[in-house]
C-alpha positions as CSV (number, residue, x, y, z in Angstrom):
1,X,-57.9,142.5,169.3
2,X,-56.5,139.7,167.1
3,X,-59.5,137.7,165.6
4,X,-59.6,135.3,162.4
5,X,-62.9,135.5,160.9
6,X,-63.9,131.7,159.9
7,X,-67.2,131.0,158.1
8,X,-66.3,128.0,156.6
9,X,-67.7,125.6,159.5
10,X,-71.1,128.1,159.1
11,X,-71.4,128.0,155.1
12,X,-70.8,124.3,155.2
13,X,-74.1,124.0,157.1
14,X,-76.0,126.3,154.9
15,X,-78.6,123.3,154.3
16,X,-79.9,123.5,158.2
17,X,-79.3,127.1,157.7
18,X,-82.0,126.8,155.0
19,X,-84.5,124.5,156.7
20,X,-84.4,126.8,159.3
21,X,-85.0,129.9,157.0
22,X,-87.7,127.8,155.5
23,X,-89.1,127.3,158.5
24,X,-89.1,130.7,159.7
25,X,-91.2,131.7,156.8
26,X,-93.6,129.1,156.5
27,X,-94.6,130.1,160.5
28,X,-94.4,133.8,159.9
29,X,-96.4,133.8,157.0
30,X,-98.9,131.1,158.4
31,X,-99.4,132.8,161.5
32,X,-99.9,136.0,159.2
33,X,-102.8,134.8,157.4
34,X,-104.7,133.3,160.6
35,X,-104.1,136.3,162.6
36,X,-104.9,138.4,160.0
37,X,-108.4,136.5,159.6
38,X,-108.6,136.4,163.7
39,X,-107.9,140.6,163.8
40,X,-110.7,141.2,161.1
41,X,-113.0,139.6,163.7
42,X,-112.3,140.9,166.4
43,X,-112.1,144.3,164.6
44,X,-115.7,143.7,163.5
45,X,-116.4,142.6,167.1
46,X,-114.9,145.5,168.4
47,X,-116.9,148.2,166.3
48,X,-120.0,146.4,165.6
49,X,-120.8,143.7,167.8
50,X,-122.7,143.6,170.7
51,X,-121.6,144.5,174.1
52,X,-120.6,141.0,175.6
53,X,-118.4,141.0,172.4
54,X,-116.9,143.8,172.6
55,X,-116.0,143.2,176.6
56,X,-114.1,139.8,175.2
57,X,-112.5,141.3,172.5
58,X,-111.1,144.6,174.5
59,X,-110.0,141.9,177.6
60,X,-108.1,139.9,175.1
61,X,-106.6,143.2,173.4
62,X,-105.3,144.3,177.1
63,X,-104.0,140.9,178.1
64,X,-101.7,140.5,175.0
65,X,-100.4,143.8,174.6
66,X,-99.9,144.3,178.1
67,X,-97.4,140.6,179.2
68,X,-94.3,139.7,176.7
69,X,-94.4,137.1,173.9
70,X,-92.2,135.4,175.8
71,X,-94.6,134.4,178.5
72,X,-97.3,134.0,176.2
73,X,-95.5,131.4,174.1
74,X,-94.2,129.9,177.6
75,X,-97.9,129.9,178.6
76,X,-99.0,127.9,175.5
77,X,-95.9,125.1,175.9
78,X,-95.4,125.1,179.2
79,X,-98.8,126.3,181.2
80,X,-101.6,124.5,179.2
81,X,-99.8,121.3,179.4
82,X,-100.8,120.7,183.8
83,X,-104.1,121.0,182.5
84,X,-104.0,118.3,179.7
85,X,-103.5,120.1,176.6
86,X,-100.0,119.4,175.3
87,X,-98.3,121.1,172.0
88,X,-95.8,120.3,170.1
89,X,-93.3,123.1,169.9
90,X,-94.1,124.3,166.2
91,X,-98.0,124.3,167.6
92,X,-97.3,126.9,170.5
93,X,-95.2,128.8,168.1
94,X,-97.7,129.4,165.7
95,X,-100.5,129.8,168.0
96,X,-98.5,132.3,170.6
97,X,-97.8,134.6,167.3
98,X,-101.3,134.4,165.8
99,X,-102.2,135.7,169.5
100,X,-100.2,137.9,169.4
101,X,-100.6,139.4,166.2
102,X,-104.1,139.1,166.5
103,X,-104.2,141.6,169.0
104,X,-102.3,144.3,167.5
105,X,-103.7,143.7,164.4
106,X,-107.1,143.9,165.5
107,X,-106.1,147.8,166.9
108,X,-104.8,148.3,163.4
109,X,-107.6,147.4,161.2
110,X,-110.3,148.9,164.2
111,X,-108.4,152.3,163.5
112,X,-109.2,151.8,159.3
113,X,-112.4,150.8,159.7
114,X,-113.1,154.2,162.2
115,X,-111.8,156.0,159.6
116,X,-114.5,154.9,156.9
117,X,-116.7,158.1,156.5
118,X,-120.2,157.1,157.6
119,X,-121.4,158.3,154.3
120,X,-119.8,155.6,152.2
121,X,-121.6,153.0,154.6
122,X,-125.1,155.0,154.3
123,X,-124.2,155.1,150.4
124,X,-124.1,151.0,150.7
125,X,-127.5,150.9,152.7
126,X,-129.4,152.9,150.2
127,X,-128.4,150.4,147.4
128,X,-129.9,147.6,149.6
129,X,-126.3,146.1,149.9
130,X,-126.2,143.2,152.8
131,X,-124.7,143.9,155.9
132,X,-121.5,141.5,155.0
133,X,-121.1,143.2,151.6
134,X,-121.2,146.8,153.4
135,X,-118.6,145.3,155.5
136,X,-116.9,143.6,153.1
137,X,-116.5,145.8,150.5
138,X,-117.4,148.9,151.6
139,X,-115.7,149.3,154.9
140,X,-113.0,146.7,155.0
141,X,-111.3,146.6,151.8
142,X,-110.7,151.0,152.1
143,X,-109.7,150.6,155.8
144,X,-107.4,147.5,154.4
145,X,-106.0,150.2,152.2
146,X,-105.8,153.0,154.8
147,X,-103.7,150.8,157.4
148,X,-101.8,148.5,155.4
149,X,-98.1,150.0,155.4
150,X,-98.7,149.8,159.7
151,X,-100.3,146.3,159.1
152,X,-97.5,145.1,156.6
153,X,-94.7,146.7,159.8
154,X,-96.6,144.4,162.4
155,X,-96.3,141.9,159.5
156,X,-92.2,142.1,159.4
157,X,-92.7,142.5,163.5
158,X,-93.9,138.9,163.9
159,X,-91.4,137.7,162.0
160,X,-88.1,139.1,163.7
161,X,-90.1,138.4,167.1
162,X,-90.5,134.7,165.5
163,X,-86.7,134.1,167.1
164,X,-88.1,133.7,170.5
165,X,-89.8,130.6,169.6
166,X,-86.2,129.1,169.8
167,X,-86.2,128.6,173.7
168,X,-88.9,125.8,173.5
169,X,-87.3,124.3,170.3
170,X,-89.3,125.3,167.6
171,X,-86.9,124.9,164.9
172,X,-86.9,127.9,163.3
173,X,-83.5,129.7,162.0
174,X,-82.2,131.3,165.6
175,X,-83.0,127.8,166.9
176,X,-80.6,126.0,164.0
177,X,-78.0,128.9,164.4
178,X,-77.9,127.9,168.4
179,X,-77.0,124.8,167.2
180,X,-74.7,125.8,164.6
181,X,-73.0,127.6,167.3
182,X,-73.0,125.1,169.8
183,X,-71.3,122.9,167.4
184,X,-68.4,124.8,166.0
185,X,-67.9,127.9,168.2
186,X,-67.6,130.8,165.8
187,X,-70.8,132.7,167.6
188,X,-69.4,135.8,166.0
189,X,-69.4,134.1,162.2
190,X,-73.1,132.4,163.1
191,X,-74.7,135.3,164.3
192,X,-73.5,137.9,161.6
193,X,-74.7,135.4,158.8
194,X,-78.1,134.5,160.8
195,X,-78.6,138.4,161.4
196,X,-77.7,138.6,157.5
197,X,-80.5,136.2,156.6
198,X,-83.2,138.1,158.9
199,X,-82.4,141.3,157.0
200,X,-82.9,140.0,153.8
201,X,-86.1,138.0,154.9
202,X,-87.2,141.4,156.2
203,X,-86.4,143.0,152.6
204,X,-87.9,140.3,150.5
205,X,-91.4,140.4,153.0
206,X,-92.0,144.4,152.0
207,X,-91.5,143.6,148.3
208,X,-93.9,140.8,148.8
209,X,-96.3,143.3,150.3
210,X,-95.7,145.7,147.7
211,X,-96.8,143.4,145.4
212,X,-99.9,143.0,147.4
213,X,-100.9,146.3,147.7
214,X,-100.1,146.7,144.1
215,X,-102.6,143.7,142.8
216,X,-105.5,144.5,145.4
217,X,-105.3,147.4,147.2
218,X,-103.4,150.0,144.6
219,X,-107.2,151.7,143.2
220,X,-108.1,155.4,143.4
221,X,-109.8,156.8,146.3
222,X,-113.2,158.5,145.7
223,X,-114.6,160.4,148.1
């Protein structure tokens, strides 16, 4: 096999290779925090709310762990539109993944908050603590704790899986490396410095979360 690597043509677009990178962040960490916000919910709805809730929140569960993320972001760019409601393609992006994620998610925080002892909860009652402060403080922030190096994999998940949102143009970094590609024909040279770029984004997310965990979740447990 005689093969001359060239990754001149790919360094010398390293500025769309940035936007993209850019990009790719700014959507994974967006679609982080909303579905984040949307799984607490649901979690809540799941374990405490009343039945009707509860019938919602398990339907949606089983509809978006049981289809692809591919046909759910085709279903948000290409579906909703016969019926009026038109996205651009960084909208459906972002709103397939917070879907997504908010599905999985919800599973992951339901199992944490399951796992709060019922006596820590009764402990909160008898010092005439609200309902949302129970929650907030007594339930959610330990089962925060308990599932956060699953929630911060799910995390790092939704950001490889955010290369899908490429086939409806979202232009994230697998989108800009398609172009790349198309323009200069080194596939082998685009894709080893794109994959490059993923694994680093993928490193530089867990120290991120490390730093998290470390600022508001690193306390002792006493039980």
């Amino acid at each position: 096999m005689n093969y001359t690597f060239q990754f001149g043509d790919v360094f010398a677009a390293w500025p769309l290779l940035l936007k993209g990178t850019w990009i790719t962040i700014q959507l994974s960490f967006s679609a982080m925090a909303i579905g984040l916000c949307v799984a607490v919910l649901c979690a809540w709805g799941k374990t405490s709310g009343p039945a009707p809730v509860r019938f919602v929140v398990n339907t949606y569960i089983e509809i978006i762990r049981n289809t692809p993320f591919l046909v759910q972001l085709f279903f948000f760019f290409f579906a909703l539109p016969a019926i009026g409601l038109r996205w651009t393609p960084h909208t459906a992006a972002l709103t397939a993944m917070v879907v997504n994620l908010g599905a999985y998610a919800t599973e992951i925080i339901r199992a944490g908050i399951e796992a709060i002892p019922k006596g820590q909860i009764e402990a909160g009652l008898a010092l005439n603590l609200k309902r949302w402060e129970i929650f907030r403080f007594v339930v959610l922030k330990p089962a925060l704790k308990a599932v956060y190096p699953a929630l911060t994999s799910q995390f790092i998940l939704l950001m490889l899986s955010s290369a899908v949102v490429s086939v409806i143009s979202a232009d994230d970094l697998t989108s800009v490396a398609a172009n790349i590609q198309s323009q200069t024909f080194r596939s082998f040279e685009v894709y080893i410095v794109v994959a490059l770029i993923y694994l680093l984004l993928s490193l530089a997310f867990s120290a991120v979360f490390r730093l998290v965990y470390q600022w508001g979740l690193n306390y002792p447990d006493r039980r």
